[in-house]
C-alpha positions as CSV (number, residue, x, y, z in Angstrom):
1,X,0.0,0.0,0.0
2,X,3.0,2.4,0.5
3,X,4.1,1.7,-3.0
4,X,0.6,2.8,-3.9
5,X,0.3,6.2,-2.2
6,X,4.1,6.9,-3.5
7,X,3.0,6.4,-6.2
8,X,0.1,8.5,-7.0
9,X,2.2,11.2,-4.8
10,X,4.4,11.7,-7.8
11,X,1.6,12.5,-10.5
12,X,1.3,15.8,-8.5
13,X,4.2,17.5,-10.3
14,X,3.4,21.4,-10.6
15,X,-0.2,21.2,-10.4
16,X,-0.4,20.6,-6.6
17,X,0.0,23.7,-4.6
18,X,3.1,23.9,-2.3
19,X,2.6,25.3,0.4
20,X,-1.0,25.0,0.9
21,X,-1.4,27.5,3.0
22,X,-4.9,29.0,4.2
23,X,-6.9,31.0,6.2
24,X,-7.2,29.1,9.6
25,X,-3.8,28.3,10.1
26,X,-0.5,30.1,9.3
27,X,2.1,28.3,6.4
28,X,4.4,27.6,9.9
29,X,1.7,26.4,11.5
30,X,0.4,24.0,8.7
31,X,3.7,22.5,8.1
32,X,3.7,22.4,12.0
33,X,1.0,20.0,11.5
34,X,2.1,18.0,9.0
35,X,5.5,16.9,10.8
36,X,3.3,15.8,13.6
37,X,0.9,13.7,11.7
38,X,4.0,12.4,9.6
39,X,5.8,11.8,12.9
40,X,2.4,9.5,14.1
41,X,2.8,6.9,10.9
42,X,4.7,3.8,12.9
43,X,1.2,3.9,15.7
44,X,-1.4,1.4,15.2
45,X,-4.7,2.4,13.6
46,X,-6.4,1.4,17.0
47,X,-3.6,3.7,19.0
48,X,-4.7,6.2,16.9
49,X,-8.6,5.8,16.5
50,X,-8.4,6.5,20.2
51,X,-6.4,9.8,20.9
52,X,-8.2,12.4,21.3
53,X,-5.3,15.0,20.8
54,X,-4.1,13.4,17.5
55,X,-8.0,13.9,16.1
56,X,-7.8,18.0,17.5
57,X,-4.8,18.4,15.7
58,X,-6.2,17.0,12.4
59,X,-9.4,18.7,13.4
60,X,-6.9,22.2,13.1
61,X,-7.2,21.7,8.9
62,X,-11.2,22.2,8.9
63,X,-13.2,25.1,9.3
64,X,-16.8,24.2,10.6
65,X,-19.3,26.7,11.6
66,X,-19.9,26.6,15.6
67,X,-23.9,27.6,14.7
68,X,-24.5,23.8,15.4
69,X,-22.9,20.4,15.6
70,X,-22.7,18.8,12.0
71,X,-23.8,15.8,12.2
72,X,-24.7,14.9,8.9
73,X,-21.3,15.0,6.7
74,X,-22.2,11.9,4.5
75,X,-24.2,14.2,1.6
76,X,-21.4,16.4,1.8
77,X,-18.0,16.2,3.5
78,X,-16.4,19.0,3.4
79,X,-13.2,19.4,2.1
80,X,-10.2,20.9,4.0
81,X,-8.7,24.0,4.2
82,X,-5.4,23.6,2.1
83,X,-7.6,21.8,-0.4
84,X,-10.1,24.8,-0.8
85,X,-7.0,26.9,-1.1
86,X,-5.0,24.7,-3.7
87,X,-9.0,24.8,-5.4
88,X,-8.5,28.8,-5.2
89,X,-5.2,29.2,-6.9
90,X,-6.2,26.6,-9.3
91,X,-9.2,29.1,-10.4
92,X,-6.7,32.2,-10.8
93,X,-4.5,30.2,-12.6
94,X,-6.9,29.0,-14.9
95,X,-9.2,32.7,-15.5
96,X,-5.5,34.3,-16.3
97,X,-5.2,32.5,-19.3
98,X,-8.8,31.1,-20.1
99,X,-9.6,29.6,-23.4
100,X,-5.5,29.1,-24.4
101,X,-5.3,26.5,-21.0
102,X,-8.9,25.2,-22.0
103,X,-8.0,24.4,-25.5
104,X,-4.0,23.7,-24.8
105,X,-3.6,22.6,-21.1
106,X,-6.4,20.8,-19.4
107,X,-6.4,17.4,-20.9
108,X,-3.0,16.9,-19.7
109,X,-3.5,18.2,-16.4
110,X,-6.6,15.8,-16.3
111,X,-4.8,12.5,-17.4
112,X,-2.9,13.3,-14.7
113,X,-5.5,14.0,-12.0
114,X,-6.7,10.6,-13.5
115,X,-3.6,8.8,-13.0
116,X,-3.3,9.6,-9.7
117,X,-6.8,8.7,-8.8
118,X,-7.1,5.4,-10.7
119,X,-3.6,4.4,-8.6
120,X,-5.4,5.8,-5.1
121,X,-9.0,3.7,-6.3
122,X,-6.8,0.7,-7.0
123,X,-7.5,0.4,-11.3
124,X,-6.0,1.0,-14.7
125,X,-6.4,4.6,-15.7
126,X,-8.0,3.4,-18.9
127,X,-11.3,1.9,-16.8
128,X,-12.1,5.2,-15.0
129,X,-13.3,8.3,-16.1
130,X,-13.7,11.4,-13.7
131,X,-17.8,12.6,-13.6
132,X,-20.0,14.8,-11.2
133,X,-21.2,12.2,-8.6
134,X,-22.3,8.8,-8.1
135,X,-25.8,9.5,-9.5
136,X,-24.3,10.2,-13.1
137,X,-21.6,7.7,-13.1
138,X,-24.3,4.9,-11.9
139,X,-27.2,6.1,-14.1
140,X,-24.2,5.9,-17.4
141,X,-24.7,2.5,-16.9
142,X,-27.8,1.5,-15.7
143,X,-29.6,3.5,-18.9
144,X,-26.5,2.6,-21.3
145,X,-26.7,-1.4,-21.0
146,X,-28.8,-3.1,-23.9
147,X,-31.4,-4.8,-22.2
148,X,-34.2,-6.5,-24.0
149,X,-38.1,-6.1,-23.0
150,X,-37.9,-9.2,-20.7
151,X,-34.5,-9.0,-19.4
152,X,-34.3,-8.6,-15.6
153,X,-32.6,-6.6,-13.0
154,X,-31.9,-7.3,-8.8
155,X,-31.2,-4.5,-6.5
156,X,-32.3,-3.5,-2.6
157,X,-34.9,-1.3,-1.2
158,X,-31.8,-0.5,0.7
159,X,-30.4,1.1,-2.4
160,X,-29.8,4.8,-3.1
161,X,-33.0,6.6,-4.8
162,X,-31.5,8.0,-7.9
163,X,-30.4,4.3,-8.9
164,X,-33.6,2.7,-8.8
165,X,-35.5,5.8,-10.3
166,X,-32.9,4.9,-13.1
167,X,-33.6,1.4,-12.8
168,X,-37.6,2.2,-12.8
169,X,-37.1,4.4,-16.3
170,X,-35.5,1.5,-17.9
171,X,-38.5,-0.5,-16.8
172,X,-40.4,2.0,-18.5
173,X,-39.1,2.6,-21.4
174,X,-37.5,-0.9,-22.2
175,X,-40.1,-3.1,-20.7
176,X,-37.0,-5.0,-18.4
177,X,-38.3,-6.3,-15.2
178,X,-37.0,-4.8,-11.7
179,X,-36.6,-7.2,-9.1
180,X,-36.6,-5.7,-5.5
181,X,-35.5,-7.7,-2.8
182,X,-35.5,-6.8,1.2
183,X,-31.8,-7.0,3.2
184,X,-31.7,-7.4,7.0
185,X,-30.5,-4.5,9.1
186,X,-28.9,-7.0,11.1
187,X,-27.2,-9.6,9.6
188,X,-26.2,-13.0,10.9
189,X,-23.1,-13.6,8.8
190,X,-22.2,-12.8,4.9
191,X,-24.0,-15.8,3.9
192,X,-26.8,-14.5,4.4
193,X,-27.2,-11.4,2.3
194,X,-25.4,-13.1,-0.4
195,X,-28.3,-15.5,-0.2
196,X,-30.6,-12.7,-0.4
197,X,-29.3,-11.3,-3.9
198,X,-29.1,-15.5,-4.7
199,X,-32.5,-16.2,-4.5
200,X,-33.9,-13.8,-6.5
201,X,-31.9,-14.9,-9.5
202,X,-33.2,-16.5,-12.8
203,X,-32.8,-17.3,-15.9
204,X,-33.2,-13.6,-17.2
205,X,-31.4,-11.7,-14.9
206,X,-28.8,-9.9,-16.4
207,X,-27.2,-7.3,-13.8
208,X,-27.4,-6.1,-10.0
209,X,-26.9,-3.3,-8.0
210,X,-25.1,-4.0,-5.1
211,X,-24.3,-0.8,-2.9
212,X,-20.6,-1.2,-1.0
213,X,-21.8,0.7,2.3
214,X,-25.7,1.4,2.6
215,X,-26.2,5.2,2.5
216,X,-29.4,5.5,5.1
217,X,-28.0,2.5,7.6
218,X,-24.2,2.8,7.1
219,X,-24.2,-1.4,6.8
220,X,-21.0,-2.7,5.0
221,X,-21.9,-5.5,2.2
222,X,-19.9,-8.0,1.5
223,X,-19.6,-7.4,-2.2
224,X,-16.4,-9.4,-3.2
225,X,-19.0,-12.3,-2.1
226,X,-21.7,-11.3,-4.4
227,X,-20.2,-10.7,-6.9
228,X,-18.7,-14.1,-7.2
229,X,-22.0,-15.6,-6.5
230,X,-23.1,-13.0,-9.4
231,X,-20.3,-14.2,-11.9
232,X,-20.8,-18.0,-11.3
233,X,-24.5,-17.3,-12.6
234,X,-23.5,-14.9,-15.5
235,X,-24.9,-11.9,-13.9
236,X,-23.1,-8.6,-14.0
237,X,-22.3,-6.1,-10.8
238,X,-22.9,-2.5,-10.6
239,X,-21.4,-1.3,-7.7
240,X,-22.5,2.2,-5.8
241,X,-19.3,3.0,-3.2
242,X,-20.7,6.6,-3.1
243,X,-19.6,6.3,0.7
244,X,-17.4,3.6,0.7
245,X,-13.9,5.5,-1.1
246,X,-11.7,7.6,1.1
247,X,-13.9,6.2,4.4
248,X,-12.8,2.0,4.2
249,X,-9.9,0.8,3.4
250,X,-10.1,-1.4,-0.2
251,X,-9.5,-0.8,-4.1
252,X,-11.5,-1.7,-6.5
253,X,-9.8,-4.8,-7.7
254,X,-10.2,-6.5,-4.4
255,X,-14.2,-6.1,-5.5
256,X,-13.9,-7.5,-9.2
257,X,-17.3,-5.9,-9.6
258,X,-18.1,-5.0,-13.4
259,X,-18.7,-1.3,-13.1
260,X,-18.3,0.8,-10.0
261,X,-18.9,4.5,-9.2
262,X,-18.5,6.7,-6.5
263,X,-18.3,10.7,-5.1
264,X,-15.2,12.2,-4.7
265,X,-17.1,15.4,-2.6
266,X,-18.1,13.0,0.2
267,X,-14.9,10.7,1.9
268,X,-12.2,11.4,-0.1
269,X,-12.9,15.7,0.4
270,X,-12.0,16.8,-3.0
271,X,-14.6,20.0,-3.8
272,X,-18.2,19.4,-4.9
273,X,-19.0,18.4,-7.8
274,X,-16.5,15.6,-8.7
275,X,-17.0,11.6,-9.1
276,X,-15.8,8.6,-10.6
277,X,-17.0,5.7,-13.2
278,X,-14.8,2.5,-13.3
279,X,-15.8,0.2,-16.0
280,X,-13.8,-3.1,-16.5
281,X,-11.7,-3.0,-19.5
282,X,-13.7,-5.8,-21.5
283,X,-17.4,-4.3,-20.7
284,X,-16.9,-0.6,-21.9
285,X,-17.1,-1.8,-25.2
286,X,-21.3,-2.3,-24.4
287,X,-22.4,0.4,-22.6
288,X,-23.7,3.6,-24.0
289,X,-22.7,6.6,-23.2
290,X,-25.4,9.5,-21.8
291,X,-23.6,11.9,-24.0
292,X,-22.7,11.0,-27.6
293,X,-19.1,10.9,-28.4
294,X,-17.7,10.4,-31.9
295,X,-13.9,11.4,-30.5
296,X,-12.9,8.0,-29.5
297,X,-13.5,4.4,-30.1
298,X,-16.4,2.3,-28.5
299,X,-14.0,0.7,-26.5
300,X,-12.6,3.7,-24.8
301,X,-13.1,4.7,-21.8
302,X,-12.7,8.4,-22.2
303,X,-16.1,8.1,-24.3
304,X,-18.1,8.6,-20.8
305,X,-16.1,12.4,-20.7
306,X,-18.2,14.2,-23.3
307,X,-19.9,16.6,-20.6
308,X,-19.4,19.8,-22.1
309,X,-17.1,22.5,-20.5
310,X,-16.5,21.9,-17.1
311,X,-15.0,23.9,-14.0
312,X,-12.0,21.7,-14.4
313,X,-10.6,23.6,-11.5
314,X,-12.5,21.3,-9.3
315,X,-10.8,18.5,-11.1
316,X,-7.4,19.7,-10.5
317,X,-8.2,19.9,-6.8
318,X,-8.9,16.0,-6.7
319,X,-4.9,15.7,-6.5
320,X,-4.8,18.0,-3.3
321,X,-7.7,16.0,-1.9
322,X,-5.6,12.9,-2.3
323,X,-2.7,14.7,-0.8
324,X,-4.4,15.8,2.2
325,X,-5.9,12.0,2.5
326,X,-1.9,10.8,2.2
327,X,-0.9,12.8,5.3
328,X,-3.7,10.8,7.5
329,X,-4.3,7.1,5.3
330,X,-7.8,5.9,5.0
331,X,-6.6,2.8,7.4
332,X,-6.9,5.5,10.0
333,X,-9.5,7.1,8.9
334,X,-11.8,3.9,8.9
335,X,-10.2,3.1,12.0
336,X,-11.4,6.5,13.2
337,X,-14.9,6.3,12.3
338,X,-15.9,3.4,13.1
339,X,-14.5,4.1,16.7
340,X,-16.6,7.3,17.1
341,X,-19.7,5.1,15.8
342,X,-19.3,2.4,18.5
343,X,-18.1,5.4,21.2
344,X,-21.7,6.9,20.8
345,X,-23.9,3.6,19.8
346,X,-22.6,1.6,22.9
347,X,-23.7,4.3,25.7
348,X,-27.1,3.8,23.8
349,X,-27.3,0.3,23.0
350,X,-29.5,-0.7,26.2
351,X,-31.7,2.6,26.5
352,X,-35.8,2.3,26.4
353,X,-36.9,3.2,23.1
354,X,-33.7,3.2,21.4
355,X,-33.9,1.4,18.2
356,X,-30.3,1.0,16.3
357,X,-30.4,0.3,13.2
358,X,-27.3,-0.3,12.3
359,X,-25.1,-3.6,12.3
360,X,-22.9,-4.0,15.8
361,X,-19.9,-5.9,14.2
362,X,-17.1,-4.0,13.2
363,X,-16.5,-5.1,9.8
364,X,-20.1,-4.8,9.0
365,X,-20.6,-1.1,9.9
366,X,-18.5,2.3,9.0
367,X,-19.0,6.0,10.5
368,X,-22.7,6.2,9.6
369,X,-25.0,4.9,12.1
370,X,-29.2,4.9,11.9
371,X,-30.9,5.5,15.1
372,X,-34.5,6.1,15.8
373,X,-36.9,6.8,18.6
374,X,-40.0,4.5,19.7
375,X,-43.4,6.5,18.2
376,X,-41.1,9.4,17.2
377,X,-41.4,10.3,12.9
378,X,-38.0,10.4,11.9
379,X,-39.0,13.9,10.8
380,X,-39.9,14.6,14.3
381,X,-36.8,13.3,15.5
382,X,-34.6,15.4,13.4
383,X,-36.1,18.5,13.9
384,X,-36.6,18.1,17.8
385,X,-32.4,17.6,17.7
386,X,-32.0,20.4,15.8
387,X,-34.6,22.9,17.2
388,X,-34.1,22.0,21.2
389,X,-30.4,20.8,20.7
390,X,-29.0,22.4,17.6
391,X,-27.6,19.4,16.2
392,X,-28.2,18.3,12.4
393,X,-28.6,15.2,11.3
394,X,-31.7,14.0,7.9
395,X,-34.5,11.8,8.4
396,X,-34.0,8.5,6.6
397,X,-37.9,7.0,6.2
398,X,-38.9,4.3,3.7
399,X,-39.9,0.9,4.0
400,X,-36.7,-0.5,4.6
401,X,-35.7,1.5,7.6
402,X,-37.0,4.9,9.9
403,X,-34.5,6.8,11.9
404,X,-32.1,9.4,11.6
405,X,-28.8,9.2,10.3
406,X,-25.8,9.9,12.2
407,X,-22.5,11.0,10.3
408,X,-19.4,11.9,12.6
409,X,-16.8,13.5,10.3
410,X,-12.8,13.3,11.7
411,X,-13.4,16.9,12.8
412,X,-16.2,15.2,15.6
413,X,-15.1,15.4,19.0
414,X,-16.6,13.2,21.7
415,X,-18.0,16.0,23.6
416,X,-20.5,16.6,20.4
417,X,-21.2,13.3,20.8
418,X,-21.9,12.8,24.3
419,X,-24.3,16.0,23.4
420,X,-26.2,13.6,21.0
421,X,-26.5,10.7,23.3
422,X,-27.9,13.5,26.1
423,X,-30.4,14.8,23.4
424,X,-31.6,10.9,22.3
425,X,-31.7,9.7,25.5
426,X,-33.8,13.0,26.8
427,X,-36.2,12.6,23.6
428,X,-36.9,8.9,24.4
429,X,-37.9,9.4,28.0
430,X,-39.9,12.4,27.8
């Protein structure tokens, strides 16, 4: 993994700003903190995931308004400070010499951004494009497949909304079929869910959607598993990581999953607006792209780029992200949130209408945790935490689960959540 990250390091060349300096801390101060988090590499990830003053000195590189506690950083993480600055003097950069860097500059500067995140995602930089979000890179394939009036397609109530309203046009439109099967919130073992997606296979089904870490419940799948189950029975994967890159610890290749997508604006903390499509070498030969594209061959991958102009200062930015993610590691990052979610779960765990939703085990849960409140909306919940407790957090309420969602970011201290686990356990016994 160290070859990995030296790796992608070196794409930087000029475009990366040095020194990333920026409003909250001084350039001394920054590289201050950088010795000290470069000085912590030889802890453990447990050490780590448990000192509080290590966490306050990475806390030093985000600015978070003190109006309320944030507890909702999974629809948007916010990137830190020497990342919005490296954004900032990307922008002058750029607007100094406009349409010459457009038409002369950017697509080298991308293939590099490119190269550096296909090395940090673990693929080939010729299966990846770079896109808006996980909605676009997911709904590139789900409406550019050829499926046949007939053919059939698995996926979760469990499963993010703008993927099935994709799945539910191609139904639609096509006439395929849309099979919708229920997951457990609490698993008994892998078996299990990859019994689930099993069971609902036949002879038509072509493709599933299989979502790496559940966006409303924070449950990790096992999705190596099902996608070998998949394979063995001809069925393709499509794989939403929307939340999984930048917060667990994997690459894509340990998934073998047959197209992937994620957002870079949410774990990883490059600026919004910035995602990524991996499709495997041998399939991007069959999907359509949502934009047509007569630059490049069918089997290229840079056919899924054709977006128009783009800020591709947000782009360039990605590389700083990945910097900034270098001087921590996602090891201790996943090592990190999943500590603050069992900190604050376990001093509820046994409280009178208290209802977790969200797996116990380790491996099978990240920073995101669902928690409601017995006869409480989920509505209700949230806004009774933010109005009497100022603390945010967004109703999650469908069929498959009600509660709120809970979303420490590295920035959390304990004290905020000790807060939350106040407020909860004063809304359940009033």
């Amino acid at each position: 993994m160290e070859n990995s990250r030296r790796s992608f390091l070196q794409q930087f060349g000029t475009l990366s700003v040095s020194p990333l300096a920026f409003s909250s801390l001084s350039t001394s101060e920054w590289n201050q903190l950088l010795a000290y988090l470069s000085n912590q590499k030889q802890r453990s990830n447990q050490d780590i995931a448990r000192d509080e003053a290590y966490w306050q000195e990475v806390a030093k590189a985000y600015r978070v308004s003190d109006d309320f506690i944030n507890l909702e950083n999974g629809y948007y993480s916010l990137a830190a400070w020497p990342v919005l600055e490296a954004q900032w003097q990307h922008i002058q950069r750029v607007n100094e010499t406009p349409s010459y860097y457009m038409r002369t500059h950017q697509w080298d500067d991308r293939l590099k951004v490119r190269q550096a995140l296909a090395d940090f995602a673990g693929c080939s930089v010729d299966e990846m494009v770079i896109c808006r979000n996980t909605t676009e890179a997911l709904d590139t394939v789900i409406l550019g497949l050829d499926l046949a009036p007939g053919d059939e397609a698995i996926m979760t109530n469990q499963d993010y909304g703008s993927m099935l309203a994709a799945f539910n046009q191609r139904a639609r439109r096509d006439k395929i079929v849309n099979r919708v099967i229920s997951l457990p919130l609490h698993p008994k073992n892998d078996q299990e869910i990859v019994t689930a997606f099993e069971q609902a296979i036949t002879p038509r089904t072509k493709v599933m959607l299989v979502t790496h870490l559940i966006n409303i419940t924070g449950q990790v799948l096992p999705v190596r598993k099902i996608c070998d189950m998949a394979h063995s029975h001809g069925v393709e994967v499509i794989c939403d990581s929307a939340h999984a890159l930048g917060q667990l610890d994997f690459k894509i290749r340990d998934l073998d999953c047959d197209y992937w997508g994620t957002s870079l604006h949410k774990w990883v903390g490059a600026p919004l607006g910035n995602g990524m499509l991996f499709v495997k070498k041998e399939k991007i030969a069959k999907v359509w792209p949502l934009l047509g594209d007569d630059t490049y061959p069918n089997d290229d991958i840079r056919k899924f780029e054709h977006h128009g102009t783009l800020p591709v200062t947000g782009q360039l930015s990605i590389l700083d992200a990945l910097k900034f993610q270098d001087t921590i590691g996602v090891h201790r990052k996943q090592a990190r949130l999943r500590y603050l979610k069992q900190y604050w779960t376990e001093k509820l765990k046994d409280t009178p209408r208290i209802i977790i939703n969200t797996p116990w085990e380790e491996e099978r849960s990240s920073g995101i945790t669902n928690v409601g409140v017995v006869s409480l909306s989920p509505d209700e919940l949230a806004e009774q935490l933010m109005d009497d407790y100022n603390i945010f957090t967004v109703a999650i309420n469908n069929e498959a689960v009600r509660g709120i969602r809970v979303t420490p970011h590295l920035y959390t201290s304990l004290d905020e959540l000790d807060q939350l686990v106040t407020s909860l356990k004063e809304i359940a016994n009033a």
